[in-house]
Every structure is written in C-alpha cells, then in structure tokens.
C-alpha positions as a printed Julia matrix, in Angstrom:
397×3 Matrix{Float64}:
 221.81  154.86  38.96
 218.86  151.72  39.61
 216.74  152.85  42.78
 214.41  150.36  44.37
 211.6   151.92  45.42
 209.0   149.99  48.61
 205.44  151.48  49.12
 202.34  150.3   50.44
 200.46  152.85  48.19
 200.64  153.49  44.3
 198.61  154.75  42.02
 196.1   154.38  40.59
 195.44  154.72  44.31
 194.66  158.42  44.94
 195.97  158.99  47.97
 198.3   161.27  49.22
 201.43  158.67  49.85
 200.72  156.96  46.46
 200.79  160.55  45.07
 204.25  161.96  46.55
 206.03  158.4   45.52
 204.43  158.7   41.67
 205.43  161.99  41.17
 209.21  162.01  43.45
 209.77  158.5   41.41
 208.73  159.89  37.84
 211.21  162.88  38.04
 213.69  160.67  38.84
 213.09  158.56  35.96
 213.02  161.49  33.82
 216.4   162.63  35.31
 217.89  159.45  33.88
 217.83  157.1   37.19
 215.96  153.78  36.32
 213.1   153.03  39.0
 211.53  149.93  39.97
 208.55  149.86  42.61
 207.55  147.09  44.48
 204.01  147.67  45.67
 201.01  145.68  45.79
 197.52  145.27  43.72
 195.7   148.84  43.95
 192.68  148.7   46.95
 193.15  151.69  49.39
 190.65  152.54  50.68
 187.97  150.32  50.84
 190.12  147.02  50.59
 188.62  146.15  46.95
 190.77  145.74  44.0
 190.68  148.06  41.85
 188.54  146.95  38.08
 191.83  146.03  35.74
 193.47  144.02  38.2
 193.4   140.87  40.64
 195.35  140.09  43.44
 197.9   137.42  42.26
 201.22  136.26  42.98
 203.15  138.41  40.91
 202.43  141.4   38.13
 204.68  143.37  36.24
 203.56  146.58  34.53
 205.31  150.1   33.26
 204.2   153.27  34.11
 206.1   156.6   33.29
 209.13  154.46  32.15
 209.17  152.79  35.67
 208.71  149.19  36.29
 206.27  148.45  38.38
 206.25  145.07  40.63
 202.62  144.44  42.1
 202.36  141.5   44.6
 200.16  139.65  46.49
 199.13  140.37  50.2
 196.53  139.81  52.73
 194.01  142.87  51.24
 191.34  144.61  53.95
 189.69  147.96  54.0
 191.14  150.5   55.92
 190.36  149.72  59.67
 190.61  147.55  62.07
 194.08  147.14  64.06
 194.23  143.04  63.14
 193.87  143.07  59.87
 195.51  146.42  58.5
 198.49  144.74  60.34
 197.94  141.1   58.67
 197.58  143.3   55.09
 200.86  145.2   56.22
 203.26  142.49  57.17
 201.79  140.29  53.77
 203.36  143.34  51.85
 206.64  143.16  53.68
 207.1   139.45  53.28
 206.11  139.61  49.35
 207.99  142.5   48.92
 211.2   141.31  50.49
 210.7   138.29  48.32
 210.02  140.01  45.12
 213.01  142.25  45.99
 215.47  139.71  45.96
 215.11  139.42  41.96
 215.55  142.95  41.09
 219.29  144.78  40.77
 219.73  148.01  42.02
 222.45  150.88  43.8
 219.84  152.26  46.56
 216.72  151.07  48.78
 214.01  153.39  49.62
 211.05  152.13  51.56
 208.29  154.49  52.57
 206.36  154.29  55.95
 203.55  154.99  57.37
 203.79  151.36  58.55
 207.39  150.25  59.47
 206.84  146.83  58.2
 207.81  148.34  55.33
 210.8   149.78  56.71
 211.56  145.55  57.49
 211.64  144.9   53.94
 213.94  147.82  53.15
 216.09  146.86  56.03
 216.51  143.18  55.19
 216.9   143.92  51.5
 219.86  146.59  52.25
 221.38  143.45  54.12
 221.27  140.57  51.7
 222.28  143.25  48.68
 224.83  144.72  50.71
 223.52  147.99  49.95
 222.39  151.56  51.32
 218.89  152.33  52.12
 216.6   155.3   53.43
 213.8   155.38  55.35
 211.31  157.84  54.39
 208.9   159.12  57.17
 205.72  160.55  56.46
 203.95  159.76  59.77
 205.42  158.79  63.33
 204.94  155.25  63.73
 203.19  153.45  66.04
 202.81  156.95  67.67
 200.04  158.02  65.52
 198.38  155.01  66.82
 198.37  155.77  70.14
 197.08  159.05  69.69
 193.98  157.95  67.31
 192.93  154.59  69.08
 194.0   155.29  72.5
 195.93  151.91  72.42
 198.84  151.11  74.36
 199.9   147.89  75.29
 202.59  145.19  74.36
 202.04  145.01  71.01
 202.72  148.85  70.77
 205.36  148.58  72.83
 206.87  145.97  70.5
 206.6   148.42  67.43
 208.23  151.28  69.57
 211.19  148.84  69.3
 211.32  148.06  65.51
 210.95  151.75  65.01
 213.88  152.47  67.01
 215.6   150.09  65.27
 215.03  151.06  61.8
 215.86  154.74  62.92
 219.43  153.5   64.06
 220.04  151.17  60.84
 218.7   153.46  57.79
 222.0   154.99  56.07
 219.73  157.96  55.42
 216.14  159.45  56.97
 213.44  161.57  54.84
 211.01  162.9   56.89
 208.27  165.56  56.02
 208.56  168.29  58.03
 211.3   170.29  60.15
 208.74  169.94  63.71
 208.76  165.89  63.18
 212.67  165.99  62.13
 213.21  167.86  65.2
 210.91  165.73  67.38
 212.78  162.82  65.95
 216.51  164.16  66.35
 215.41  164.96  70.01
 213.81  161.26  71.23
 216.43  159.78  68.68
 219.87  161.37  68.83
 221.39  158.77  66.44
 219.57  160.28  63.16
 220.64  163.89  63.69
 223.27  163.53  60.93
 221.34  161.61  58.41
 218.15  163.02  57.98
 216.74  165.56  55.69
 212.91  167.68  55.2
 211.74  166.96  51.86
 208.87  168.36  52.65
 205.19  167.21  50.75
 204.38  169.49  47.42
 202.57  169.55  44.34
 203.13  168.92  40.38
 202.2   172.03  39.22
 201.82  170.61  35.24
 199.08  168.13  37.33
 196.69  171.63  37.67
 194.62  174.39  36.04
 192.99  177.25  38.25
 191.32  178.6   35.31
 189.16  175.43  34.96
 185.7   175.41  35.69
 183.81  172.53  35.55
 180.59  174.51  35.5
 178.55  171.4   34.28
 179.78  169.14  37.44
 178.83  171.82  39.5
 175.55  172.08  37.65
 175.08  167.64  37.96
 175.94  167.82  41.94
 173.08  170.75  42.16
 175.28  173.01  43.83
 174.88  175.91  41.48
 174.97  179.74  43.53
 176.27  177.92  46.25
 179.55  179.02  47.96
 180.61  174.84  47.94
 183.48  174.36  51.08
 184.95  170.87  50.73
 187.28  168.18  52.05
 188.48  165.74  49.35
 190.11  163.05  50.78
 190.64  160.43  53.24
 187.48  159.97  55.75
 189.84  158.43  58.82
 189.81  158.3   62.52
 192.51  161.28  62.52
 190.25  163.37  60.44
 187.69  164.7   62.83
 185.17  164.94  60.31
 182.3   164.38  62.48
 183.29  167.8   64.25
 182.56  169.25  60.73
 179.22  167.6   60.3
 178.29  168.59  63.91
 179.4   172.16  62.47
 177.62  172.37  59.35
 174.37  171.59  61.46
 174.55  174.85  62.83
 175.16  176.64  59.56
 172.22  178.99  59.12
 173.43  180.39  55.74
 171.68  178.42  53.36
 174.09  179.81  50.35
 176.77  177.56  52.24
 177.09  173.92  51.35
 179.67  171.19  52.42
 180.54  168.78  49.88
 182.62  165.32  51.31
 184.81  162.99  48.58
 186.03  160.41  50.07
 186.34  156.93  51.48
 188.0   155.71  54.99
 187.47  154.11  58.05
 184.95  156.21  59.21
 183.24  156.94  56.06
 180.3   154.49  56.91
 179.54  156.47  60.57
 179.58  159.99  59.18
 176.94  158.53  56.4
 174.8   157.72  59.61
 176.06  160.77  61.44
 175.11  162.92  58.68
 171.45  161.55  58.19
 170.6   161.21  61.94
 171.71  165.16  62.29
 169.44  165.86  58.85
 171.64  167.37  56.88
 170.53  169.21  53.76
 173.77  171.32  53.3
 176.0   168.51  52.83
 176.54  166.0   49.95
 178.87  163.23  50.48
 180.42  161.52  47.48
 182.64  158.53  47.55
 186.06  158.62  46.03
 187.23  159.45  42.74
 190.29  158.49  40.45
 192.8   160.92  39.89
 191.89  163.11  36.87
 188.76  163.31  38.63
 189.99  165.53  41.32
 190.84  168.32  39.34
 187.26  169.0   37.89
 186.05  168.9   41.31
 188.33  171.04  42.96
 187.86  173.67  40.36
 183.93  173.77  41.28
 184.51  174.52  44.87
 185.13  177.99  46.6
 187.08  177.07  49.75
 188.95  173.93  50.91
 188.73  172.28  54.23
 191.91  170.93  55.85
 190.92  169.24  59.4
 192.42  167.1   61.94
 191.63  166.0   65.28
 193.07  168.36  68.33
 196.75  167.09  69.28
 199.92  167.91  69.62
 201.1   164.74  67.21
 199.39  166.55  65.02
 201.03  170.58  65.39
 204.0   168.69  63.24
 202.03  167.28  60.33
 201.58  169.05  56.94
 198.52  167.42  54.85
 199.55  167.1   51.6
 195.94  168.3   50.14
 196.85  172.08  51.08
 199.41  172.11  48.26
 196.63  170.88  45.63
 194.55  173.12  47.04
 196.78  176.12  46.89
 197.87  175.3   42.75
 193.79  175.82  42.3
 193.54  178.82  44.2
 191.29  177.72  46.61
 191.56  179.66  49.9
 192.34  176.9   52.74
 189.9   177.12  56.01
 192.27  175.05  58.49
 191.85  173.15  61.42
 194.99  172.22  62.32
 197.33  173.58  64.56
 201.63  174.35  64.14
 203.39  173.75  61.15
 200.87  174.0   58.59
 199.05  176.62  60.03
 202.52  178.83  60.04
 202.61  177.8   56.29
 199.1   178.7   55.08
 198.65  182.1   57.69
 202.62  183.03  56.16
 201.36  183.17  52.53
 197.79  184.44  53.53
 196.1   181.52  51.55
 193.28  180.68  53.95
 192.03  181.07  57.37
 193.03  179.05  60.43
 190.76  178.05  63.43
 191.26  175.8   66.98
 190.55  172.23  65.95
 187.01  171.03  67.26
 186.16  174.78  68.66
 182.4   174.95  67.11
 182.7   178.83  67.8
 186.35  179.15  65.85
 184.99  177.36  62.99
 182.21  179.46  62.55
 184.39  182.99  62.5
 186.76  181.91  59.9
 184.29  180.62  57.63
 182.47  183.56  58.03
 185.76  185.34  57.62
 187.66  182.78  54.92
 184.18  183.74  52.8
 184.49  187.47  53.01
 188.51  187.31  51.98
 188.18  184.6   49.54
 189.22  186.71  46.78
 192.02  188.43  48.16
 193.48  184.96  49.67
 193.72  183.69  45.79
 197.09  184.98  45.41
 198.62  183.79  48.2
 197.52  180.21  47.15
 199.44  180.86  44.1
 202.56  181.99  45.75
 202.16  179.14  48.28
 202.2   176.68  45.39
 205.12  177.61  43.24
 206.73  177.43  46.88
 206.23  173.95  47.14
 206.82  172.47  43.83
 207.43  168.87  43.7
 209.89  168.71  40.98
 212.56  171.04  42.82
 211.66  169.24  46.08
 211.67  165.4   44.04
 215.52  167.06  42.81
 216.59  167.52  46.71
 215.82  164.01  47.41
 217.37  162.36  44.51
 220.52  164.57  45.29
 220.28  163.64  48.99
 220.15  160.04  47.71
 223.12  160.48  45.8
 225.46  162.19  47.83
C-alpha cells in the first residue's frame, strides 16, 4: 500500500503535530506501507529556516525509509492572522502541485489549518482516490476563541470546514469530546470518524536519565525545577504562570520555560518587568534535546487558557511527560484532566485561578513520589505504536 501523507509540520520541527505524523508515518513504513510526505522547508516557530536547508522550489530527502517532498511557501513566524494564512495557503498550492507527481492508494492531510485539508481534497479528486482528514484542532473555531475574531473571513472558513467534513471518505480526530462535538454540529461524519487519540514512542524515552550536568549548567541544582517545554502561544496562558510564580515565596521552587511562539517575545518583557528571579526562560531545542531536559525537572506544567474549546483538547506533552515520570500539575479542564486525575499522575487545578495553582503545587510537590507510577501506567496506556496500528488499520479497511 503507497500513502500520501500532507502536513504543515515535520521534523526536524519539534512540535507536537510534526511529532505524531513522524512517528504514526514511521510505523507505517516499518509495517511495509511505502510513505511519501509532502511538507515544506523546516521553520516553526520562529519563521526561520532551519541551518541545513533553504527554502526552494522543490527538495527531496529520506528519512526512516520515507520520502520526504519539501516545498516552497510563503514562510513567517508564528503570528499574525495575514501572514500565517499567506504561509498556509502557499503550502496548499505547492503541495497540491507537488502532489500531482507522486503515485499512491490513500490521501491523508493533517489540519490544524484546513488549507491543508484543500490540497487533500483536490488531490483525492484528480487521482480519483480516497482521502482522510485528520483533526487535531477545530478549525477556524480555535480562532475565535484565542483572537476574539469573528467576521467574514471566519465565516468563510466555517464553510470550507464544513465542506471538507462532508467530502473526507474518512475523519481522525484526537479525542472522543471533539469527535462527539463534531458528530453533534456535523451529523454527516458520524459513520466515518475514528479517536486515534495523541501518544508517545516509548523507545523515544529513558526515566532513569539524569542529566545531572545540564541541571548543574542551567544553575538549578537543589531546586525542585517545574517546567513547560513547548509552544509559547496565545492559547497557552503562560503569562497566568508568570503572574503565579511572582507570588511563589518558596525559594527552593523554580520555573524553567523552553520554548518559542507567538507570545514568547511579551512573556520575556512580562517576566523582567514582574522581576523574576525564579524563572529561566530558554528558547527552543531540537529533539534529542528534550529528553535531557525533561529528565532534570521534577514536575511538568500543562496549561491552557480557561474555555470550554479547550475541556476537549488533550496536549500531546502529557504523554512525554508521563514516559519520564514526571508528575503533571494541570491547568486544563475535561478530557485531559479525567486522563491524568484517572491514573493519579499529577495534580489538576482551575485554569487562571492564582489560589488553585498555588494548592496543587503545594500539593503536586508533597505527592511527587507517589504520582511516579501512575505516569508510568499512563504511558504504556498511550503508546503510539498500538495507536499508529489503529490508524493504519482504519485506513485500510
């Protein structure tokens, strides 16, 4: 079987999208299905190409096994409405292009951003074949909820998702509370749609690491280190958590930030006007970097912004966190807070509630032994190569 695989994000990006599609893609191969991605020139977050590469036309490469198509778009950093869009419909139209050249039995194209769900679409049509729409985010909604925004061009979107809902032969979406919000506002995907749910390569992770010399460099030795690794976006709410930490008064705690997003630049500024001495912030790293650094840290942060979008989403960082045994303090409300409180690997609190976030860090530190083996359990729970196997057989039925 020859699966064509569309994604904004690949590594060596670092993020969690370009993560899931790596590792769901490279069991595939490795069940015998040849995969070719069509993505384009790594530069998430900060809109620079990554050192090894330059945006041009066209760029094949092999990774895993898998051929890998990089082509050109419109490149930006991640923010502003315009131009993320002007970056995101240069990817469809290059895609769809460089799609055109390559055989294959099955389409899979990967949102956030449902241009990408065009290029799937309109390659399904000219090969006369089946494709599926995977759904990691609801689209434009998540827009509306972060920005505020809500006008014609929204509006417009609302459509094309609708659209792509009814004409995908098959749905993936991430978790059973957005399948079901789905199935409910879109009765037409109720009998094509499946949870593959996010998880983590287990192989990818050692618990018994311990970077003691990082921890040593980053001068955060007899420190009890709580961290968020990962993106620094408008969904995030990490100012809340800077606003928090300034009210720590436990100078053994210290809140360590790796990242880069849109808001990276204002929690810099946020972070020195409040006079922060309890929290480092460290741009991001590649991907074997991450491991070292989450085995010098004692508890994870998970955090969004208070919504209801949000009670459906499950960030795929718990998972990583989890295969290192580091107890998850959570502020996020509904499905991922059933998940981590079910296998008692962390503590939960309101999102932006100063007063909640101060009892279960106070708590998550007291328990952070005993939550260890729930992370574990949590983990083998959610291992990517059984759930990678449930979406290549849901692809093949």
């Amino acid at each position: 079987m020859k699966i064509l695989f569309l994604t904004d994000n690949f590594p060596p990006e670092v993020n969690a999208p370009a993560t899931r599609t790596f590792e769901h893609c490279k069991e595939w191969q490795d069940q015998g299905v040849e995969v070719t991605i069509i993505t384009c020139f790594p530069n998430f977050p900060k809109g620079r190409v990554y050192e090894g590469y330059k945006n041009k036309l066209y760029q094949v490469e092999e990774l895993h096994g898998m051929k890998v198509i990089r082509v050109f778009t419109y490149i930006t950093a991640n923010k502003g409405i315009v131009k993320r869009t002007l970056d995101y419909i240069s990817f469809m139209i290059a895609a769809s292009i460089a799609g055109l050249f390559v055989k294959t039995d099955f389409i899979v194209a990967t949102s956030p951003q449902f241009f990408t769900a065009l290029a799937g679409r309109f390659l399904s049509l000219v090969k006369r074949k089946s494709w599926l729409l995977e759904i990691r985010d609801i689209w434009p909604e998540s827009i509306k909820v972060v920005t505020g925004m809500d006008n014609i061009a929204i509006r417009f979107f609302e459509l094309l998702e609708r659209r792509m809902y009814e004409k995908a032969d098959k749905i993936v979406i991430v978790t059973p509370q957005l399948m079901q919000n789905l199935i409910e506002d879109h009765p037409v995907v109720k009998d094509k749609i499946k949870v593959v749910t996010n998880g983590v390569d287990l192989s990818n992770f050692d618990p018994k690491l311990n970077a003691i010399e990082l921890r040593v460099k980053l001068g955060l030795e007899n420190k009890i280190v709580i961290a968020y690794i990962g993106t620094h976006g408008m969904a995030h709410g990490l100012d809340f958590i800077l606003k928090c930490a300034a009210e720590v008064e436990n100078e053994d705690y210290h809140f360590l930030f790796i990242g880069d997003g849109a808001k990276r630049e204002e929690l810099l500024e946020l972070k020195n006007s409040l006079g922060l001495t309890n929290v480092t912030m460290l741009p991001s790293v590649s991907k074997d970097e991450v491991v070292p650094y989450l085995s010098i840290i004692d508890i994870g942060l998970v955090n969004l912004m208070k919504s209801d979008l949000f009670k459906a989403a499950i960030p795929s960082k718990i998972f990583e966190l989890a295969a290192m045994q580091k107890p998850i303090l959570l502020g996020v409300e509904g499905e991922i807070q059933k998940i981590v409180e079910s296998f008692e690997a962390g503590v939960s609190f309101e999102p932006e509630n100063k007063e909640e976030f101060k009892k279960a860090l106070a708590k998550i530190v007291s328990e952070r032994e005993r939550l260890k083996k729930g992370c574990s359990e949590l983990a083998l729970a959610y291992d990517r190569k059984k759930l990678a196997a449930d979406m290549l057989e849901f692809i093949q039925e």
